[in-house]
C-alpha positions, 0 to 999 in steps of 0.5 A, a space after each residue: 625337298 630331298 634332305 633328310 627331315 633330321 637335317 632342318 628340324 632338330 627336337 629336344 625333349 628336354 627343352 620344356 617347350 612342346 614338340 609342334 611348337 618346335 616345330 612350328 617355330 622351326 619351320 619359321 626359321 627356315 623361311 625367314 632365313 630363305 633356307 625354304 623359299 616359297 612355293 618349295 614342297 616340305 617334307 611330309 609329315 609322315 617323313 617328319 613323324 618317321 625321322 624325329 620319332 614323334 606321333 604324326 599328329 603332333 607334326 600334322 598339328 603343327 602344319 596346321 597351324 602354320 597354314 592357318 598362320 599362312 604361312 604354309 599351302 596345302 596344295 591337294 595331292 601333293 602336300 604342303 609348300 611354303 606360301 607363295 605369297 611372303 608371310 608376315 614372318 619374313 618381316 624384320 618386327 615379326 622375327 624378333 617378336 617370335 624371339 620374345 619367348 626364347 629369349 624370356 626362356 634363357 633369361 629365366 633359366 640364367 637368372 635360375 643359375 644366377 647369371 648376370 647380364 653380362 655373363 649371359 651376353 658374354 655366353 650368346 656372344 660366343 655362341 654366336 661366334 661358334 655357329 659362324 665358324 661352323 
């Protein structure tokens, strides 16, 4: 893993939800996607903690959870890897269960600025046609 820890995670402060939740659902993303593949060394949480700026117990905690969650190794002497063995979180069900609460946030916060549904579609609509020509 030879990228820069700023090139996989991106960190808001603003966004309410706390920084190792970030970064575990982060970390899903990229596995889900096939971006991480298993058996690939992420980067340490040392490296983590440097590039975003956050306490290394916060991205420590992080990994813990999603080796407990297996979806990440430890593998002693050398760090974390992506488990070898396909994580539930690769399952289709499984994705879109970890999408629940992003998607009750942005409903939430749209009903807050007095959005309707149509609107709010209309908004993710473009977004998503504006992340493909990226």
């Amino acid at each position: 893993m030879d990228k820069d820890p700023k090139y996989y995670f991106q960190i808001s402060t603003a966004s309410g939800v706390p920084i190792y939740r970030q970064i575990v659902d982060q970390v899903k993303t990229l596995i889900a996607t096939d971006q991480w593949q298993p058996g690939v060394f992420i980067p340490s949480v040392r490296n983590v903690s440097k590039a975003l700026e956050v306490n290394p117990m916060t991205v420590s905690k992080a990994y813990s959870l999603l080796e407990k969650e297996g979806v990440l190794q430890s593998v002693r002497g050398r760090g974390m890897q992506v488990a070898t063995v396909k994580s539930a979180a690769n399952d289709l069900r499984d994705r879109q269960e970890e999408m629940g609460p992003l998607i009750d946030q942005v409903i939430d916060r749209a009903r807050q600025l007095s959005l309707d549904y149509q609107q709010l579609q209309d908004l993710i609509t473009k977004a998503w046609e504006d992340k493909d020509d990226e």
